[in-house]
N, C-alpha and C positions, 0 to 999 in steps of 0.2 A: 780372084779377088771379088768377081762379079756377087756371089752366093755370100762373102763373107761381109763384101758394102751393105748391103738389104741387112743381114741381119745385126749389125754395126749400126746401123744406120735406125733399126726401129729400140735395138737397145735405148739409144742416144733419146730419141720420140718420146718412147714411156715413160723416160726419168723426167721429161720434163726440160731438156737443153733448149735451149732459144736453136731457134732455127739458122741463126749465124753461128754458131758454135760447133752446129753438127753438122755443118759444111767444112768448117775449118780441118775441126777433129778426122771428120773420114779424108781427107785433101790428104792432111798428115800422112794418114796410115798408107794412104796409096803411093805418095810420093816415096814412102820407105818401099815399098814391095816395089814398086819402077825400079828405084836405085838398083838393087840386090837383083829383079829381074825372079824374084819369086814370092809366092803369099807369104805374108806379114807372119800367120802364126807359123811360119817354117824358118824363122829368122830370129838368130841364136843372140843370146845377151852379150857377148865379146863383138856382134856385129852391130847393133846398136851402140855400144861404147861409141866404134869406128863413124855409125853413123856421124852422129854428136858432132864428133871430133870434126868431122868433114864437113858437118854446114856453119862451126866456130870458125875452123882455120882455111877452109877454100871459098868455099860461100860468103864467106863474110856476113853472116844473119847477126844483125842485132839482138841484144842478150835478151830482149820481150817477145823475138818471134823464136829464140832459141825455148823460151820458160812455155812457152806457146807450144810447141813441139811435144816437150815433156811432157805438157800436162795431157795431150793427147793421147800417146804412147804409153802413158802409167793409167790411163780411162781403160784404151785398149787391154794390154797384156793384164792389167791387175784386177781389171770390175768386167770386161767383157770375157775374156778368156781364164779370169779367174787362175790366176798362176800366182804362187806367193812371193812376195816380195823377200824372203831371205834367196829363195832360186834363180832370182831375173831382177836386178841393182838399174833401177832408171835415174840414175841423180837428179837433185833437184838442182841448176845452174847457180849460185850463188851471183845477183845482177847485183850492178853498180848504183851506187845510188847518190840518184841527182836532184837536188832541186828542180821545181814544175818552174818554164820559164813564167814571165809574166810580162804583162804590159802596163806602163804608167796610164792613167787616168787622161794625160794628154795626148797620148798615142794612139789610143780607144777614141778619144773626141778628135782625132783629124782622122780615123779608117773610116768613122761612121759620116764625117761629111764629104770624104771623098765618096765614099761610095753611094751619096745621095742624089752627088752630078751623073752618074754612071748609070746607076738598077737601084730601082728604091727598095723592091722586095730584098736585092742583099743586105742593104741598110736597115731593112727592120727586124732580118734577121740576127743582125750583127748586136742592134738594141736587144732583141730576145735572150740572146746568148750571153750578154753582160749584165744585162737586170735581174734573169734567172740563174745563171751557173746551168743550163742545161746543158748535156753532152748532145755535139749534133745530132747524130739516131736520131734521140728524142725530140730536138726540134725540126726538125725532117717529118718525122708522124703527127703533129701538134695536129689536131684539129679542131674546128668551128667548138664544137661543143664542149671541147674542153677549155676552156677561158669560162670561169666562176667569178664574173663582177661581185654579185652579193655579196659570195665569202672572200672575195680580195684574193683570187687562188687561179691556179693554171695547174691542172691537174694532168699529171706525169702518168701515163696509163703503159705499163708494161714496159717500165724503162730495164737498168742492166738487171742483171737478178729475176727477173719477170716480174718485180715488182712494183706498183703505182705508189705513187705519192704526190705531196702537194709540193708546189714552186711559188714563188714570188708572182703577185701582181699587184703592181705600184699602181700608183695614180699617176704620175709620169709614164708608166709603160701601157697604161689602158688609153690612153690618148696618141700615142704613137699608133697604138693598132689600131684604134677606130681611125685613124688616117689612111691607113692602109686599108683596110678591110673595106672603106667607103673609094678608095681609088681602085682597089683590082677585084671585089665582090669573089672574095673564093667561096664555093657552094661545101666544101667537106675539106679537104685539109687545107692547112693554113698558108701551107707555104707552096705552092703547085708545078708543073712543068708549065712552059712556056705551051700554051693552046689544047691544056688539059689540065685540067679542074679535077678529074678525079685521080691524078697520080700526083704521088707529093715526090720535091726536086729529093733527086738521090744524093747523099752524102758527097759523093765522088764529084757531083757534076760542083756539086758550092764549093768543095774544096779549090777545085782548078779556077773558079771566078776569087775566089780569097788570096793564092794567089797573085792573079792579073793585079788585085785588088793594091796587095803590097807593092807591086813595081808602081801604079800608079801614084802611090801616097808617098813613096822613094824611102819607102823604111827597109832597110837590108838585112835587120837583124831576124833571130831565128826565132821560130813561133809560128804554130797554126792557129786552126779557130779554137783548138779546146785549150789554148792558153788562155780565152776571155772565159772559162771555166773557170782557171786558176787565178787568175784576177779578180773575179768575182768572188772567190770566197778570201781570198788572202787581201780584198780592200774591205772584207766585212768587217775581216778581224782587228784590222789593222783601227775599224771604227769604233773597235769594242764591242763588239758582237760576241752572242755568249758562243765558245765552240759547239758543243750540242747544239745547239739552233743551227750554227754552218754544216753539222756534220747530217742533218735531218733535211737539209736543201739540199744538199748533196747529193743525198741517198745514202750515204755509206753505210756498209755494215758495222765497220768499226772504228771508234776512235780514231786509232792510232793513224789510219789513214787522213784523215781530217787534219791530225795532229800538224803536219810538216806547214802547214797555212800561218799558224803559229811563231814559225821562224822566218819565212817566207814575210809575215807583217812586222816582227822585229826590225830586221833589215830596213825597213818602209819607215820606221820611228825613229829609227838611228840615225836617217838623213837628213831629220832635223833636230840635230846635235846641237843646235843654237837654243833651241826652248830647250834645252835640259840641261843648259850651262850651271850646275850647281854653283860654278867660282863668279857666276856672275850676280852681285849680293845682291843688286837692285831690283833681281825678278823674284827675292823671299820676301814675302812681306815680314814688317817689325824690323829687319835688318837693317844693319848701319850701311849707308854709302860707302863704296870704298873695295878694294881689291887685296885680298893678305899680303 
């Protein structure tokens, strides 16, 4: 596998893969050839099926590390080794689809004062990631230079896709940072390790304090930090925010993605069922007092 990684691996390079990707992908490929106990391209389409089937039904892999799988194994067999797709069938898993959870607006305003008594840096994180909708990657890499007061902008450099783009920067969120920025003076990224300045905190490490974070706020329900993604765009809309504009904060490629924020703020307007009492005459104007 050693001779087939390398060259798997510069395939992945030239196209241009983010460098978490092309970790994932060859992980994949290797973890099949461990399975089987032989190179990947010696490993026949009825054994793949079998693969599949073993990491759905023994593994217990969720249906996003299963589609994660596939989409490495159809990279491989179909664009690296170039084998056609009517001679070697990689299914594509058909997932479940679930609404993105989210959090009430009160839930977000006691994580963020819990966690002010605790670590201010996760609290200004936690402001970062609910004023902008960033995915954490992105706010993990933020740095100095990217905060554009002028243009009112936080610019997203190399987010999913390899793409930049611009983010949110409120006037409520440029005053939380310049609180921050004048208490911990970070020299290059924004958000750092604890007695390095020049390495920004890893995803992993904020995950496990978010967390500690939840047990200390005694919230039990289910949700990580990129649920204040989906918050953040499902209280845009919910404000009347035009979708293109959420879907361009976002980043998304497409709509249809953006779209589910949509239902997601429905839901959010439906609970206040009392402002939309049509039988209740006295909220129409011109209407008689009075109930049919």
């Amino acid at each position: 596998m050693t001779h087939l990684r390398t060259q798997f691996t510069q395939f992945l390079t030239i196209r241009n893969y983010a460098p978490s990707s092309i970790t994932k992908y060859v992980n994949v490929v290797s973890d099949l050839a461990y399975h089987y106990h032989r190179r990947p391209d010696l490993i026949t389409y009825p054994e793949i099926q079998h693969y599949l089937h073993y990491l759905v039904t023994r593994r217990r892999f969720a249906w996003a590390t299963v589609h994660l799988h596939v989409s490495a194994l159809r990279c491989f067999y179909y664009q690296f080794l170039n084998i056609p797709y009517s001679d070697f069938v990689i299914p594509t898993p058909k997932q479940p689809k679930r609404l993105p959870l989210i959090w009430t607006p009160a839930e977000i305003q006691h994580l963020i004062r819990v966690a002010g008594k605790h670590c201010p840096q996760t609290r200004t994180i936690l402001i970062v990631a609910y004023a902008t909708g960033l995915r954490l990657s992105e706010l993990c890499r933020l740095h100095l230079r990217d905060l554009d007061p002028g243009h009112k902008t936080i610019w997203v450099r190399q987010g999913k896709g390899r793409k930049d783009r611009a983010a949110l920067y409120t006037p409520r969120l440029r005053e939380s940072l310049q609180r921050y920025i004048r208490a911990y003076r970070p020299t290059s990224y924004l958000f750092f390790r604890p007695n390095q300045h020049d390495l920004s905190v890893t995803p992993s490490a904020f995950v496990r304090r978010f967390i500690k974070l939840k047990q200390r706020a005694g919230l039990q329900r289910e949700g990580g930090i990129h649920s204040f993604r989906h918050s953040f765009a499902t209280h845009l809309v919910a404000r009347g925010t035009d979708i293109h504009t959420v879907q361009k904060l976002l980043g998304h490629k497409n709509i249809s993605t953006t779209q589910v924020y949509v239902h997601l703020a429905q839901s959010m307007i439906l609970a206040r069922a009392d402002s939309l009492d049509l039988l209740d005459f006295r909220s129409i104007p011109g209407a008689e007092d009075g109930a049919p």
